[in-house]
C-alpha positions in Angstrom: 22.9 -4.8 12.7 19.9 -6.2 14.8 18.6 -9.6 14.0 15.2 -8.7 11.9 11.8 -9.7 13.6 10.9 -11.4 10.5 13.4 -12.6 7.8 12.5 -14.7 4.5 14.9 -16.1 2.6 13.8 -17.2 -0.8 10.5 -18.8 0.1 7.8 -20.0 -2.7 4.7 -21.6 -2.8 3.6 -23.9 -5.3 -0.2 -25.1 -5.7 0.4 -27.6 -8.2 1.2 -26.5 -11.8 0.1 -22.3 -10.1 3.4 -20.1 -8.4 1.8 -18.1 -5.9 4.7 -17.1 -4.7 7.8 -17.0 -6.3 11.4 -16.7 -4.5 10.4 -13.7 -2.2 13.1 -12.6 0.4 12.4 -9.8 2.7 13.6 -8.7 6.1 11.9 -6.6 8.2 13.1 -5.0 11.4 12.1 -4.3 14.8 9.2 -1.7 15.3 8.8 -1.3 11.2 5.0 -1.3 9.8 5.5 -3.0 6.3 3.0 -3.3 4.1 2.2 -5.9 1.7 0.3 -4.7 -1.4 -0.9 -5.7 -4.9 -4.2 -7.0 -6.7 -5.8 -10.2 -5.5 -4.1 -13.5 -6.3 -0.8 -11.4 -6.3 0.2 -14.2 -3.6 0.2 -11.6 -0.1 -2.6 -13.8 1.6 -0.5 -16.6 0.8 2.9 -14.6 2.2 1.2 -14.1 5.3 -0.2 -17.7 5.7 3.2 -19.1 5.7 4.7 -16.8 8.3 1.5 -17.4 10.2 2.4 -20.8 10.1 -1.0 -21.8 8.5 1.0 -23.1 5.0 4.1 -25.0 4.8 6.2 -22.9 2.3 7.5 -25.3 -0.3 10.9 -24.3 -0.8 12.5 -21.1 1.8 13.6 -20.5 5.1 11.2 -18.4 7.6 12.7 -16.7 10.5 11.6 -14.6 13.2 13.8 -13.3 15.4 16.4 -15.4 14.2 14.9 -18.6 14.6 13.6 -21.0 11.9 9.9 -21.8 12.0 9.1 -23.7 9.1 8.1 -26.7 10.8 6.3 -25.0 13.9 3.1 -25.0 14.1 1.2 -21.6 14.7 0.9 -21.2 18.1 4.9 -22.4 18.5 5.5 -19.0 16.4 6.1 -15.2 18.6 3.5 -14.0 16.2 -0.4 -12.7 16.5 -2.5 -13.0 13.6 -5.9 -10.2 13.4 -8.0 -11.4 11.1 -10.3 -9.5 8.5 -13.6 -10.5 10.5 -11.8 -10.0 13.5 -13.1 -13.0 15.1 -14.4 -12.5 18.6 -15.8 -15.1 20.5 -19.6 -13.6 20.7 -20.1 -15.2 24.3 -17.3 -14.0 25.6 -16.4 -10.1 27.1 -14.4 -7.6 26.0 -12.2 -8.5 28.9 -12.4 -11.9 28.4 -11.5 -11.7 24.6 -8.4 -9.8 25.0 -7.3 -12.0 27.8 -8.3 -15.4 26.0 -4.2 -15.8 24.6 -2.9 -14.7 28.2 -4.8 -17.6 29.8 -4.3 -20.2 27.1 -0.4 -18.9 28.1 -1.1 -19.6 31.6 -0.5 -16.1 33.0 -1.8 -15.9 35.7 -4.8 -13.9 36.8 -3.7 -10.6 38.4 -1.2 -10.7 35.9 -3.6 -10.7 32.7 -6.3 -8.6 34.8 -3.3 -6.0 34.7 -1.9 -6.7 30.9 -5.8 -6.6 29.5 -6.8 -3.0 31.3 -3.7 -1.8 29.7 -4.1 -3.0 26.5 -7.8 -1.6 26.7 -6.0 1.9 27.8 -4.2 1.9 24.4 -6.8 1.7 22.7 -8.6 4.2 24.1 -11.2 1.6 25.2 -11.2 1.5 29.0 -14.8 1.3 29.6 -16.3 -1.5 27.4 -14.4 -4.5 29.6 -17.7 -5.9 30.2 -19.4 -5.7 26.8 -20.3 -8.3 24.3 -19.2 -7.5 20.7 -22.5 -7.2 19.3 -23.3 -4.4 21.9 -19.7 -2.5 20.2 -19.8 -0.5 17.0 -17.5 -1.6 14.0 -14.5 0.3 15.3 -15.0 -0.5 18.8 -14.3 -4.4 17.6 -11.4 -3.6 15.7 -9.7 -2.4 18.8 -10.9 -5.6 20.6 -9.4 -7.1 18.2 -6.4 -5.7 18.0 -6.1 -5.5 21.9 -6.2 -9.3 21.9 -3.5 -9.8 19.3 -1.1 -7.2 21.2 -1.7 -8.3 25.0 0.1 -11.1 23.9 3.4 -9.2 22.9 4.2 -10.6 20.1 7.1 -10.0 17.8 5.3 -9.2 14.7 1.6 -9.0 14.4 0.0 -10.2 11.4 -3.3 -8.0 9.8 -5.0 -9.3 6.9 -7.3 -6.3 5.8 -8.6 -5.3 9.2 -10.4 -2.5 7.8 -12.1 -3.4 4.6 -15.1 -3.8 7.3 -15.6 -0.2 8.3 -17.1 2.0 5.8 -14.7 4.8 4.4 -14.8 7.5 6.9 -14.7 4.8 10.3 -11.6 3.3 7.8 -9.8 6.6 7.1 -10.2 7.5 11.1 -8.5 4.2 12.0 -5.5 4.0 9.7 -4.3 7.6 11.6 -5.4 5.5 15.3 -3.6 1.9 13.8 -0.5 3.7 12.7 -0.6 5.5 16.4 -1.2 2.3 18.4 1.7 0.3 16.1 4.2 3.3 17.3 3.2 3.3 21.0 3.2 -0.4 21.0 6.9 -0.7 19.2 5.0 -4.3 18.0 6.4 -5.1 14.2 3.5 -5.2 11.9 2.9 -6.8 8.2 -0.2 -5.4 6.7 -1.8 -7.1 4.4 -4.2 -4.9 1.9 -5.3 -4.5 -1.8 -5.9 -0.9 -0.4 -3.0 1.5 -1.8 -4.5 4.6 0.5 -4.5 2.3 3.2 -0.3 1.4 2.6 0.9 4.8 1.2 -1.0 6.1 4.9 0.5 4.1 7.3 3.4 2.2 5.9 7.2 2.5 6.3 7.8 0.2 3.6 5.5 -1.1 1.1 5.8 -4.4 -0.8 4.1 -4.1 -4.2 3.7 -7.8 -5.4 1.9 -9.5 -8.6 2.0 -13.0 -9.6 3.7 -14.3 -6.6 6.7 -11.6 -7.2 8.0 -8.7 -5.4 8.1 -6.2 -7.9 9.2 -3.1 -5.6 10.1 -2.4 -1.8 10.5 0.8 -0.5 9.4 3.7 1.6 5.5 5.1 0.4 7.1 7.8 -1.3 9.8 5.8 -3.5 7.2 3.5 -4.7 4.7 6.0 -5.4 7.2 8.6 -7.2 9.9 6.1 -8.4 8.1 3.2 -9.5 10.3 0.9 -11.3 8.0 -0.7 -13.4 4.4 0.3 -15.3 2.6 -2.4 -13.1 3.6 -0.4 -10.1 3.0 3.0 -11.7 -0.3 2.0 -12.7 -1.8 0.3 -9.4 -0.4 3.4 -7.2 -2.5 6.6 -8.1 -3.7 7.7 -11.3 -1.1 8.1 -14.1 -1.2 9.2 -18.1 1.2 6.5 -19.9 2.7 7.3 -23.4 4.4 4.8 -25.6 7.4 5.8 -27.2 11.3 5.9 -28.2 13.6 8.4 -27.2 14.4 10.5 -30.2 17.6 12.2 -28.9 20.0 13.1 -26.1 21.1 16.5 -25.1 23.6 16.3 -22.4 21.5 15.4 -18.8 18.1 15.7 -20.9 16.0 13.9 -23.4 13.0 14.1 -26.1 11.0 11.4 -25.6 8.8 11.0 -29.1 5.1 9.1 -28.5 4.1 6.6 -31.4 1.7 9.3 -31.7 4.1 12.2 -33.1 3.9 14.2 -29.7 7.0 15.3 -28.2 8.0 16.2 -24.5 11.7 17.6 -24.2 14.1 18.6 -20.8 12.9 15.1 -19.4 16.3 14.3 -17.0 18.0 11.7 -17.8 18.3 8.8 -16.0 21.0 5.8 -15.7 18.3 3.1 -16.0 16.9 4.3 -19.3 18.9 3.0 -22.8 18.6 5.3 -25.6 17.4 2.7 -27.6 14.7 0.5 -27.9 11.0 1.1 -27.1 9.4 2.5 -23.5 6.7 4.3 -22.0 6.5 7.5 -20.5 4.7 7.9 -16.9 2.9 11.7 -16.3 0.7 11.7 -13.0 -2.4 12.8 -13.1 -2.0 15.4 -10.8 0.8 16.6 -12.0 -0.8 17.7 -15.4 -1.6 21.7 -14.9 -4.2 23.2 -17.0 -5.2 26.5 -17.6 -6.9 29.0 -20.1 -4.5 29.9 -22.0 -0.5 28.6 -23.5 1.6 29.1 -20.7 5.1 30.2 -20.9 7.7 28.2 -21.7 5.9 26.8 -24.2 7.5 23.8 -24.2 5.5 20.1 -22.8 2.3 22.5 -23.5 -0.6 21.3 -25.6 -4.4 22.3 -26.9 -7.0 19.8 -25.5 -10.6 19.5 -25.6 -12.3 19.0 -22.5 -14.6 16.3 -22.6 -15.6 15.3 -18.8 -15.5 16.6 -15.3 -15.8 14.8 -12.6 -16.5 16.4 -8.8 -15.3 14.2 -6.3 -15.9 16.7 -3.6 -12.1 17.9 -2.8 -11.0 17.9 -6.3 -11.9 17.3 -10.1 -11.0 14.9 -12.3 -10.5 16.0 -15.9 -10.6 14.1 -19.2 -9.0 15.5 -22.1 -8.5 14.8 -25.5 -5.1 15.9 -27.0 -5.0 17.3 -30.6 -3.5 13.8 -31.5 -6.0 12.3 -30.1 -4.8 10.7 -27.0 -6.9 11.1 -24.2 -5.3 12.4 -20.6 -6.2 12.4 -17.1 -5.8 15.4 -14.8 -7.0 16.1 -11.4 -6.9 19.2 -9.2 -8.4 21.1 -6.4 -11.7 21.9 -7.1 -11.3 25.3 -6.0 -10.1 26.2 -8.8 -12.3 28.2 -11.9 -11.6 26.2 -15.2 -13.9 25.8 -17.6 -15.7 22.7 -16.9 -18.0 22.4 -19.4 -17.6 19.7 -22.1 -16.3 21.2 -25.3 -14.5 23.4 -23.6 -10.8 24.3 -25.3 -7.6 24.3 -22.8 -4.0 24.2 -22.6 -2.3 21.5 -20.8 1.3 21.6 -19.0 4.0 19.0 -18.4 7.1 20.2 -16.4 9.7 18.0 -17.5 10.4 16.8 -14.3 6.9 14.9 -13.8 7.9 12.9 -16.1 9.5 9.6 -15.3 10.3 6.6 -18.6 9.8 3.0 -17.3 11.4 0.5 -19.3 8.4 -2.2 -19.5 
């Protein structure tokens, strides 16, 4: 197996008395785009300050490309760090910025005058050499940005939100161009971002993290379907949650029984879940269907009252009221023609296979 651009090896970071991170290992290989995700304070700034070389972790070993770099200072490290503000030198060219790392290098000047007009070709930016950044829009200086931090080739490039800048349609347009220019580079890159559109979009593996922990690594669609905890179910999409006991086994199935009284049956069964003890039961939004009237099978179908809709443009998002009481999320298309007034009676489906039992 290749050595890993980046390997870490059971690194933590104490700030007196506070973890912020706690034991995380993680290797990450050539060409991968990894995301690092969670809440703020979850301790990914603080990840990617270490391997940046701007903290000293406090107990771990930091590789990158096989070497140790603990004790090397950042510009000692094959890495390139983009920051959130981008930083461009004002009084400086959009030439002259993305060559600024060749020259502190000592390449010499045909050599960056060759690297930089290539760089500027990736990113689709051949003809803005000679402007200042405040004569470029938001996305042009992101691609300045980013042109500087690749010229250099490094082997992993660090982001630290690079697009909670842009406003949402600039930001949607350049997580398609980033993951495009990450490919065609072959550069590793560690995202860093609060932003779970902006990781399930462009990521091959995400990191979820809280409190200094990796809670889950995997591809976006094994975190965001088989999240192994309720933190990561939660902070991924919009889920209903349940809490419950399993009431019996049938074979490969199970009834899961709310505290509630409400029962779902057929749910699969899985090796991680013990038939005893307490648990909650995870639905996706999205994944509750509603219509008009009950719905055959019958089963995982209940009355609600609809008591909001919400038009987000592309879809709805629907609050319901179960006959228990327990109020449920769904969102759909908002093609569709439901009632939508408030009062309005409905049934609600659950196909037994949208639901998944976490164990925390």
């Amino acid at each position: 197996m290749p050595t890993p651009d980046l390997e870490l090896i059971d690194v933590r970071k104490s700030f007196g008395g506070v973890q912020a991170v706690d034991n995380v290992s993680l290797s990450v290989q050539r060409g991968e785009f990894v995301s690092l995700l969670g809440p703020s304070g979850c301790g990914k700034t603080t990840l990617m300050r270490m391997v940046a070389g701007l903290l000293k972790p406090t107990s771990g070993d930091i590789l990158i490309r096989g070497e140790r770099v603990n004790d090397h200072a950042p510009y000692q490290r094959d890495i390139s760090l983009m920051f959130q503000n981008y930083a461009l030198f004002p009084h400086k060219t959009s030439f002259e910025n993305v060559a600024f790392g060749l020259k502190y290098r000592g390449v010499g000047l045909a050599e960056r005058q060759r690297r930089v007009r290539e760089a500027l070709k990736l990113m689709r930016l051949p003809d803005i050499q000679d402007r200042y950044p405040h004569q470029l829009s938001g996305g042009q200086q992101q691609r300045v940005a980013l042109a500087r931090s690749l010229v250099v080739n490094p082997a992993v490039l660090l982001l630290d939100e690079p697009l909670s800048n842009l406003d949402k349609q600039l930001r949607v347009g350049m997580q398609v161009e980033l993951k495009q220019i990450q490919e065609a580079s072959g550069v590793t890159f560690i995202f860093v971002t609060h932003d779970q559109g902006e990781a399930l979009a462009m990521s091959d593996r995400i990191v979820v993290m809280n409190a200094g922990k990796v809670l889950q690594l995997g591809s976006p669609r094994e975190v965001y379907n088989e999240p192994l905890s309720r933190f990561v179910a939660d902070f991924l999409g919009q889920s209903n949650f349940f809490e419950g006991h399993i009431e019996r086994t049938e074979g490969s199935q199970l009834e899961f029984k709310t505290d509630r009284g409400l029962s779902f049956v057929g749910i699969p069964h899985s090796e991680t879940v013990s038939p005893n003890g307490r648990m909650t039961l995870q639905i996706r939004a999205e994944r509750v269907k509603l219509s008009s009237s009950q719905p055959r099978p019958a089963a995982n179908s209940f009355k609600a009252t609809l008591e909001r809709s919400i038009y987000e443009g592309t879809y709805l998002i629907h609050q319901l009221r179960l006959e228990d009481g327990c109020v449920l999320t769904s969102t759909e298309p908002a093609g569709r023609h439901l009632p939508s007034k408030a009062g309005s009676q409905v049934w609600v489906a659950i196909d037994p296979e949208d639901c998944r039992l976490l164990v925390d």
